[in-house]
C-alpha positions, 0 to 999 in steps of 0.5 A, a space after each residue: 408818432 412811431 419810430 419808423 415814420 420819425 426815421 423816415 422824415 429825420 432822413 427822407 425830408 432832407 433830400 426830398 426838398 432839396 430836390 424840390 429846390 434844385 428842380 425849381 431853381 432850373 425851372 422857374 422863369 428868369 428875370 434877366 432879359 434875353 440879349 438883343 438880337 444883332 440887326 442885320 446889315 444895312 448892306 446888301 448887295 443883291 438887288 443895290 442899285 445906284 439913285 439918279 443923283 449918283 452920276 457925277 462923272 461921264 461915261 458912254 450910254 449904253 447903245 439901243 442895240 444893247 440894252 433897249 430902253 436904256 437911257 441915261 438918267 440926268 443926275 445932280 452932285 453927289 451928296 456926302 457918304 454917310 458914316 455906315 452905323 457901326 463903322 469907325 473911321 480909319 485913317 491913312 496911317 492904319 494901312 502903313 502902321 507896323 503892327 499886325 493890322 485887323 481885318 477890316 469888316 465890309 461895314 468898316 471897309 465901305 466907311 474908311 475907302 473914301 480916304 484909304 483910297 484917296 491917293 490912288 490916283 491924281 486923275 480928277 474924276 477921281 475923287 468923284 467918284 470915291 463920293 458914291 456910296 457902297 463903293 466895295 459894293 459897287 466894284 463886286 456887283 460890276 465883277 460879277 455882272 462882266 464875268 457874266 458877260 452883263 453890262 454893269 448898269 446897276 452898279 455904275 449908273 453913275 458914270 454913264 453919259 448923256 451923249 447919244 451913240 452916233 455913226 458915220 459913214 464914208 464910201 458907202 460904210 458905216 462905223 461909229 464916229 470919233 466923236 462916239 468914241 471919245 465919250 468913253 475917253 474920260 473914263 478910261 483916263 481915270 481908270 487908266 490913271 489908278 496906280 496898280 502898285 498902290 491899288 494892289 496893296 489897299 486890295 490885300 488889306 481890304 481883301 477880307 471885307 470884299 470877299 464878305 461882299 462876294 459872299 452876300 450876292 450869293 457865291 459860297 466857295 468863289 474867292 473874289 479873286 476867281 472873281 476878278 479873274 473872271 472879269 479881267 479875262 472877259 474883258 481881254 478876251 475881246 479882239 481889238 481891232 485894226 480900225 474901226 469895224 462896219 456897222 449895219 443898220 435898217 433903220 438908222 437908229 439901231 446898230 449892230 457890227 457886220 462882222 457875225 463874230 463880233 456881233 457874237 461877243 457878249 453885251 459887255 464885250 461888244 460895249 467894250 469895243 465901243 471904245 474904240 482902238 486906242 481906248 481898247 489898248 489903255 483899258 487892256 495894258 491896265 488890266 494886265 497891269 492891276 492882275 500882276 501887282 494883285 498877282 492873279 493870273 489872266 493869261 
Protein backbone atom coordinates (compact mmCIF):
# COMPACT_ATOMS: atom_id res chain seq x y z
CA UNK A 1 0.00 0.00 0.00
CA UNK A 2 1.46 3.47 -0.88
CA UNK A 3 2.03 6.32 1.35
CA UNK A 4 -0.97 8.39 0.58
CA UNK A 5 -3.67 5.82 1.30
CA UNK A 6 -1.68 4.82 4.56
CA UNK A 7 -2.06 8.88 5.58
CA UNK A 8 -5.26 8.86 4.69
CA UNK A 9 -6.90 5.65 6.99
CA UNK A 10 -4.14 6.58 9.85
CA UNK A 11 -6.28 10.26 9.97
CA UNK A 12 -9.37 9.58 8.29
CA UNK A 13 -10.86 6.12 9.70
CA UNK A 14 -10.54 7.69 13.00
CA UNK A 15 -13.36 10.34 12.55
CA UNK A 16 -15.22 8.25 10.12
CA UNK A 17 -16.15 5.89 12.72
CA UNK A 18 -16.81 7.74 15.42
CA UNK A 19 -19.15 9.50 13.50
CA UNK A 20 -20.80 6.09 12.45
CA UNK A 21 -20.90 5.65 16.24
CA UNK A 22 -22.19 8.62 17.54
CA UNK A 23 -24.94 8.60 14.74
CA UNK A 24 -25.95 4.99 15.91
CA UNK A 25 -25.92 6.03 19.47
CA UNK A 26 -29.04 8.73 18.56
CA UNK A 27 -30.61 6.25 16.17
CA UNK A 28 -30.70 3.09 17.35
CA UNK A 29 -34.22 1.82 19.27
CA UNK A 30 -34.14 2.30 23.27
CA UNK A 31 -34.80 -0.25 25.26
CA UNK A 32 -36.19 1.59 28.10
CA UNK A 33 -39.77 1.92 28.07
CA UNK A 34 -41.65 4.88 27.55
CA UNK A 35 -43.45 6.39 31.02
CA UNK A 36 -47.27 5.25 31.25
CA UNK A 37 -49.62 7.88 30.09
CA UNK A 38 -51.49 9.52 33.21
CA UNK A 39 -55.31 8.10 32.97
CA UNK A 40 -57.62 10.64 33.25
CA UNK A 41 -60.19 11.77 35.88
CA UNK A 42 -62.74 9.59 37.36
CA UNK A 43 -64.55 13.01 37.69
CA UNK A 44 -66.43 14.47 35.21
CA UNK A 45 -68.66 16.73 35.60
CA UNK A 46 -70.46 17.29 32.38
CA UNK A 47 -73.28 15.07 31.90
CA UNK A 48 -72.80 13.68 36.02
CA UNK A 49 -76.01 12.87 37.23
CA UNK A 50 -77.14 11.81 40.80
CA UNK A 51 -78.61 7.43 40.66
CA UNK A 52 -81.94 6.77 42.08
CA UNK A 53 -80.47 5.50 45.55
CA UNK A 54 -79.09 9.01 46.19
CA UNK A 55 -82.12 10.65 47.62
CA UNK A 56 -81.83 10.85 51.37
CA UNK A 57 -83.13 14.13 52.37
CA UNK A 58 -86.75 15.71 50.98
CA UNK A 59 -86.95 18.39 49.19
CA UNK A 60 -90.21 19.80 47.06
CA UNK A 61 -90.75 17.99 43.49
CA UNK A 62 -90.65 19.97 40.55
CA UNK A 63 -94.11 21.08 39.48
CA UNK A 64 -95.54 19.63 36.07
CA UNK A 65 -95.88 23.29 34.87
CA UNK A 66 -92.21 23.24 35.08
CA UNK A 67 -90.55 20.30 34.09
CA UNK A 68 -93.01 17.62 32.49
CA UNK A 69 -92.56 14.64 33.16
CA UNK A 70 -90.57 15.06 35.96
CA UNK A 71 -91.52 12.75 38.76
CA UNK A 72 -89.33 12.14 41.70
CA UNK A 73 -87.70 8.94 42.04
CA UNK A 74 -88.09 6.65 45.18
CA UNK A 75 -84.26 6.35 46.50
CA UNK A 76 -83.02 3.95 49.12
CA UNK A 77 -79.88 5.12 51.98
CA UNK A 78 -77.27 6.11 50.63
CA UNK A 79 -74.02 4.07 50.52
CA UNK A 80 -70.66 5.27 51.68
CA UNK A 81 -68.59 7.34 49.40
CA UNK A 82 -65.76 5.51 48.08
CA UNK A 83 -62.21 6.95 48.42
CA UNK A 84 -61.52 8.65 44.78
CA UNK A 85 -58.38 6.51 43.70
CA UNK A 86 -55.33 8.73 44.44
CA UNK A 87 -57.10 10.88 46.74
CA UNK A 88 -55.40 10.65 50.37
CA UNK A 89 -57.62 11.58 53.19
CA UNK A 90 -57.16 14.57 55.12
CA UNK A 91 -58.01 15.36 58.58
CA UNK A 92 -59.69 18.33 60.16
CA UNK A 93 -56.37 19.53 61.45
CA UNK A 94 -55.13 20.27 57.90
CA UNK A 95 -57.66 23.23 57.75
CA UNK A 96 -56.46 24.95 61.26
CA UNK A 97 -52.42 23.81 60.99
CA UNK A 98 -50.23 26.91 60.89
CA UNK A 99 -47.87 26.03 58.07
CA UNK A 100 -48.60 27.14 54.47
CA UNK A 101 -51.32 24.64 53.31
CA UNK A 102 -50.96 23.09 49.75
CA UNK A 103 -53.46 23.42 47.56
CA UNK A 104 -56.02 20.77 47.39
CA UNK A 105 -56.59 18.89 43.85
CA UNK A 106 -60.43 18.22 43.03
CA UNK A 107 -59.65 14.72 43.41
CA UNK A 108 -58.08 15.28 46.86
CA UNK A 109 -60.88 17.70 47.75
CA UNK A 110 -64.06 15.35 46.71
CA UNK A 111 -62.39 12.36 49.14
CA UNK A 112 -61.60 14.86 52.26
CA UNK A 113 -65.08 17.38 52.42
CA UNK A 114 -67.25 14.58 53.97
CA UNK A 115 -65.10 15.19 57.20
CA UNK A 116 -63.59 18.82 56.51
CA UNK A 117 -67.23 19.89 55.98
CA UNK A 118 -68.42 17.77 58.91
CA UNK A 119 -69.10 20.65 61.24
CA UNK A 120 -70.71 23.36 59.26
CA UNK A 121 -73.84 22.73 60.52
CA UNK A 122 -75.70 20.87 63.67
CA UNK A 123 -78.87 20.58 61.33
CA UNK A 124 -79.65 16.60 60.75
CA UNK A 125 -79.84 16.60 57.31
CA UNK A 126 -76.72 17.47 57.35
CA UNK A 127 -74.52 14.76 57.69
CA UNK A 128 -76.95 13.24 55.03
CA UNK A 129 -76.19 14.99 52.77
CA UNK A 130 -72.48 15.07 52.99
CA UNK A 131 -73.06 10.87 52.00
CA UNK A 132 -73.63 11.79 48.45
CA UNK A 133 -70.86 11.44 46.22
CA UNK A 134 -69.02 14.34 43.78
CA UNK A 135 -70.31 16.63 46.39
CA UNK A 136 -67.93 19.88 44.59
CA UNK A 137 -69.16 18.39 41.65
CA UNK A 138 -72.54 18.34 42.69
CA UNK A 139 -72.56 22.47 44.11
CA UNK A 140 -70.68 23.63 40.63
CA UNK A 141 -73.07 21.92 38.18
CA UNK A 142 -76.27 23.12 40.58
CA UNK A 143 -74.32 27.04 40.33
CA UNK A 144 -74.18 26.78 36.91
CA UNK A 145 -77.48 25.28 35.88
CA UNK A 146 -79.40 28.33 38.46
CA UNK A 147 -77.07 31.12 36.72
CA UNK A 148 -78.67 29.89 33.72
CA UNK A 149 -81.85 30.08 35.27
CA UNK A 150 -82.10 26.03 35.02
CA UNK A 151 -83.58 24.21 37.68
CA UNK A 152 -80.72 21.80 39.45
CA UNK A 153 -82.37 18.35 39.02
CA UNK A 154 -79.40 16.55 37.65
CA UNK A 155 -77.12 17.68 40.61
CA UNK A 156 -79.49 17.29 43.72
CA UNK A 157 -82.09 14.73 42.73
CA UNK A 158 -81.26 13.39 45.81
CA UNK A 159 -83.29 16.13 47.89
CA UNK A 160 -86.50 16.07 45.97
CA UNK A 161 -89.47 14.75 47.69
CA UNK A 162 -92.32 12.29 46.89
CA UNK A 163 -95.04 14.70 47.82
CA UNK A 164 -97.09 16.03 44.91
CA UNK A 165 -97.78 19.85 44.31
CA UNK A 166 -100.99 20.72 45.81
CA UNK A 167 -103.30 24.18 45.64
CA UNK A 168 -106.40 25.60 47.59
CA UNK A 169 -108.76 27.74 46.79
CA UNK A 170 -110.85 30.16 49.03
CA UNK A 171 -113.34 32.61 47.50
CA UNK A 172 -113.21 31.88 44.02
CA UNK A 173 -108.59 31.76 44.12
CA UNK A 174 -106.62 29.70 43.99
CA UNK A 175 -102.80 29.71 45.52
CA UNK A 176 -100.73 26.81 46.66
CA UNK A 177 -101.52 25.53 49.83
CA UNK A 178 -99.59 25.56 53.31
CA UNK A 179 -99.34 22.33 53.00
CA UNK A 180 -97.19 22.36 49.46
CA UNK A 181 -95.19 25.03 50.88
CA UNK A 182 -93.81 23.26 54.16
CA UNK A 183 -92.38 20.41 51.55
CA UNK A 184 -89.33 22.92 50.98
CA UNK A 185 -89.20 23.54 54.94
CA UNK A 186 -86.64 20.92 55.67
CA UNK A 187 -84.36 21.96 53.32
CA UNK A 188 -84.25 25.25 53.67
CA UNK A 189 -83.62 24.67 57.43
CA UNK A 190 -80.73 22.74 56.50
CA UNK A 191 -79.16 25.20 54.31
CA UNK A 192 -80.25 27.90 56.57
CA UNK A 193 -78.45 26.03 59.56
CA UNK A 194 -74.90 26.08 57.61
CA UNK A 195 -72.70 28.60 59.42
CA UNK A 196 -71.45 31.27 56.93
CA UNK A 197 -68.18 32.02 58.66
CA UNK A 198 -67.14 28.69 58.80
CA UNK A 199 -68.33 27.91 55.29
CA UNK A 200 -66.41 30.86 53.91
CA UNK A 201 -63.21 29.65 55.21
CA UNK A 202 -63.51 25.78 54.21
CA UNK A 203 -64.48 27.93 50.43
CA UNK A 204 -60.79 29.61 50.58
CA UNK A 205 -59.09 26.39 51.18
CA UNK A 206 -60.86 24.44 48.62
CA UNK A 207 -61.22 27.42 46.20
CA UNK A 208 -58.43 25.83 44.01
CA UNK A 209 -60.19 22.06 43.54
CA UNK A 210 -63.83 24.11 42.97
CA UNK A 211 -62.43 26.13 40.33
CA UNK A 212 -60.77 22.84 38.79
CA UNK A 213 -64.37 21.84 38.95
CA UNK A 214 -65.65 25.27 36.95
CA UNK A 215 -63.05 24.63 34.57
CA UNK A 216 -64.37 20.76 33.57
CA UNK A 217 -67.97 21.88 32.67
CA UNK A 218 -66.40 23.94 29.92
CA UNK A 219 -65.75 27.57 31.26
CA UNK A 220 -62.07 28.92 30.82
CA UNK A 221 -61.88 32.44 31.91
CA UNK A 222 -64.92 32.38 34.75
CA UNK A 223 -63.87 32.19 38.25
CA UNK A 224 -66.13 29.99 40.37
CA UNK A 225 -66.92 33.18 42.29
CA UNK A 226 -68.44 34.94 38.80
CA UNK A 227 -70.17 31.80 39.31
CA UNK A 228 -71.47 31.88 42.55
CA UNK A 229 -72.20 35.68 41.91
CA UNK A 230 -74.30 34.56 39.08
CA UNK A 231 -76.28 32.03 41.10
CA UNK A 232 -76.92 34.26 44.17
CA UNK A 233 -78.33 37.18 42.12
CA UNK A 234 -80.43 34.81 40.24
CA UNK A 235 -81.60 33.63 42.99
CA UNK A 236 -82.28 37.33 44.86
CA UNK A 237 -83.60 38.67 42.16
CA UNK A 238 -86.71 37.37 42.59
CA UNK A 239 -89.55 39.22 44.28
CA UNK A 240 -91.09 37.90 47.51
CA UNK A 241 -94.38 38.43 48.12
CA UNK A 242 -96.72 40.01 50.33
CA UNK A 243 -98.89 36.76 50.35
CA UNK A 244 -99.37 33.95 48.36
CA UNK A 245 -99.85 34.58 44.67
CA UNK A 246 -102.89 33.47 42.39
CA UNK A 247 -102.68 30.43 40.42
CA UNK A 248 -104.80 29.55 37.25
CA UNK A 249 -105.56 26.54 36.15
CA UNK A 250 -107.46 24.54 32.89
CA UNK A 251 -107.21 21.43 33.99
CA UNK A 252 -106.72 21.42 37.70
CA UNK A 253 -103.41 19.43 37.28
CA UNK A 254 -101.17 22.11 35.45
CA UNK A 255 -100.62 25.25 37.34
CA UNK A 256 -99.24 28.33 36.33
CA UNK A 257 -99.13 32.35 38.47
CA UNK A 258 -101.64 34.58 37.20
CA UNK A 259 -99.65 37.64 37.85
CA UNK A 260 -97.47 37.80 33.60
CA UNK A 261 -94.49 38.85 35.67
CA UNK A 262 -94.14 36.32 37.51
CA UNK A 263 -95.01 33.61 35.06
CA UNK A 264 -91.88 35.48 33.13
CA UNK A 265 -89.22 34.50 35.82
CA UNK A 266 -86.93 31.90 34.81
CA UNK A 267 -88.00 28.05 35.93
CA UNK A 268 -85.60 28.00 38.77
CA UNK A 269 -86.94 31.67 39.99
CA UNK A 270 -90.47 30.48 39.74
CA UNK A 271 -89.56 26.92 41.63
CA UNK A 272 -87.79 29.46 44.10
CA UNK A 273 -91.39 31.14 44.82
CA UNK A 274 -92.68 27.71 45.45
CA UNK A 275 -91.17 28.32 48.67
CA UNK A 276 -93.46 30.30 49.75
CA UNK A 277 -93.03 33.97 51.88
CA UNK A 278 -91.37 32.94 55.25
CA UNK A 279 -89.01 30.31 53.17
CA UNK A 280 -88.19 32.91 50.72
CA UNK A 281 -86.83 35.25 53.33
CA UNK A 282 -84.70 32.51 55.37
CA UNK A 283 -83.24 31.32 51.97
CA UNK A 284 -82.50 35.00 50.91
CA UNK A 285 -81.03 36.48 54.49
CA UNK A 286 -78.46 33.01 53.90
CA UNK A 287 -77.61 33.87 50.77
CA UNK A 288 -76.47 37.38 51.76
CA UNK A 289 -75.11 36.11 54.72
CA UNK A 290 -72.69 33.43 52.74
CA UNK A 291 -71.71 36.32 49.83
CA UNK A 292 -70.40 38.66 52.93
CA UNK A 293 -67.90 36.00 54.70
CA UNK A 294 -67.05 34.63 51.30
CA UNK A 295 -66.70 38.50 50.18
CA UNK A 296 -68.39 38.33 46.88
CA UNK A 297 -70.42 41.05 46.23
CA UNK A 298 -74.48 40.37 45.22
CA UNK A 299 -75.92 43.90 45.37
Amino acid sequence: MSLPWRTILAYGLPPVLAGVGLLSYYLWPRSDAPAAAVPPSEYSVPGDSASPGDSVVPLPPVDPALVPGGEGTAGATASPIPSPDGATPLSPGTLTSTEPLTPLTLVEAEAALPELAATLSADPSWGQWLQQGKLLQRLVRALDDIALGEIPLPSCAFLRSREPFTASKQGGRITQSTASTKRYDAVVNGFCAIDPAAAAALFDRLEPAVQEAVNALGYRDRSVRDLLRSAMTTILAVPVPASAPELVTNDGKLYRWADLELEALSDVQKLFLRLGTDNMLKVRQQITLLADAARIDVK
